[in-house]
C-alpha positions in Angstrom: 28.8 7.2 9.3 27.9 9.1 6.2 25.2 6.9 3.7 27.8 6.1 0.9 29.8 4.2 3.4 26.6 2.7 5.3 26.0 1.4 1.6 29.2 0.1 1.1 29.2 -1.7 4.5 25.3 -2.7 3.7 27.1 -4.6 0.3 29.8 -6.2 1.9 27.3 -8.1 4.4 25.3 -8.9 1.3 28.4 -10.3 -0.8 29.1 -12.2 2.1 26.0 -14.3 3.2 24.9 -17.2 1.3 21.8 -17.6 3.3 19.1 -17.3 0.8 16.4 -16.6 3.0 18.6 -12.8 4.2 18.9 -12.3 0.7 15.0 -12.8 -0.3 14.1 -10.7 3.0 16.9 -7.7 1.0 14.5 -8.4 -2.4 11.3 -8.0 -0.7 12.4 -5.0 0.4 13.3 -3.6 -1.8 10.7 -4.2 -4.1 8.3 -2.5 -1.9 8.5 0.6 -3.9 7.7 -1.3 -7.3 4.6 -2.8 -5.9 1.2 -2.0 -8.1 -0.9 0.5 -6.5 -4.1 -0.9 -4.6 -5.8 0.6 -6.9 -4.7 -1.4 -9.7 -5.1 -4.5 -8.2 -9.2 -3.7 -7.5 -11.7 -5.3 -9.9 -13.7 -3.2 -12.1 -17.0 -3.1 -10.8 -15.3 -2.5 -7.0 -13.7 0.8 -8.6 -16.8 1.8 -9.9 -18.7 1.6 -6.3 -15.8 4.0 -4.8 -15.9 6.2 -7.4 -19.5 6.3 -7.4 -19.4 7.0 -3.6 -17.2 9.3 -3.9 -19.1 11.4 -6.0 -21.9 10.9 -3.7 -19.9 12.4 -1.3 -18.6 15.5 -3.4 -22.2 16.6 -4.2 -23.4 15.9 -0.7 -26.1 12.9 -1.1 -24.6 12.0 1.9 -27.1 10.8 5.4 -25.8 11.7 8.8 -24.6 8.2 10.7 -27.0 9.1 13.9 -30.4 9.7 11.0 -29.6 6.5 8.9 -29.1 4.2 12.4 -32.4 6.0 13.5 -34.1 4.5 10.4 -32.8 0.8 11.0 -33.9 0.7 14.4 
C-alpha cells in the first residue's frame, strides 16, 4: 500500500471513532513536531551555566574525571 492510500485509510478510521481519548492520542501526536525546543523552555540563568561550560570546554579549562576525584578523596 502506497502512503496516499495508507492516509486515506488512516482518515476513514479517524472520521469514524467518536472515542475522544483515540482522537487526543492522534493530536498529541501529532503535535510532537510543534513542541518548543528544550532549550526554550530552560530558565535564564540555567542557559547561562551551559553556555558558560561550554565554553569552558571549547578552550580547554577542562580537569580530567580520575585528577578532580583524586582531589575529593
Amino acid at each position: 500500500m502506497n502512503i496516499q492510500a495508507e492516509k486515506i485509510e488512516l482518515m476513514k478510521m479517524i472520521l469514524e471513532t467518536d472515542n475522544p481519548s483515540i482522537l487526543n492520542s492522534i493530536k498529541r501526536i501529532l503535535n510532537i513536531e510543534k513542541k518548543k525546543d528544550f532549550w526554550d523552555t530552560l530558565p535564564a540563568n540555567q542557559k547561562e551555566e551551559i553556555l558558560k561550560a561550554i565554553e569552558e570546554i571549547n578552550s580547554d579549562e577542562i580537569i580530567d574525571y580520575k585528577d578532580f576525584i583524586k582531589k575529593h578523596k
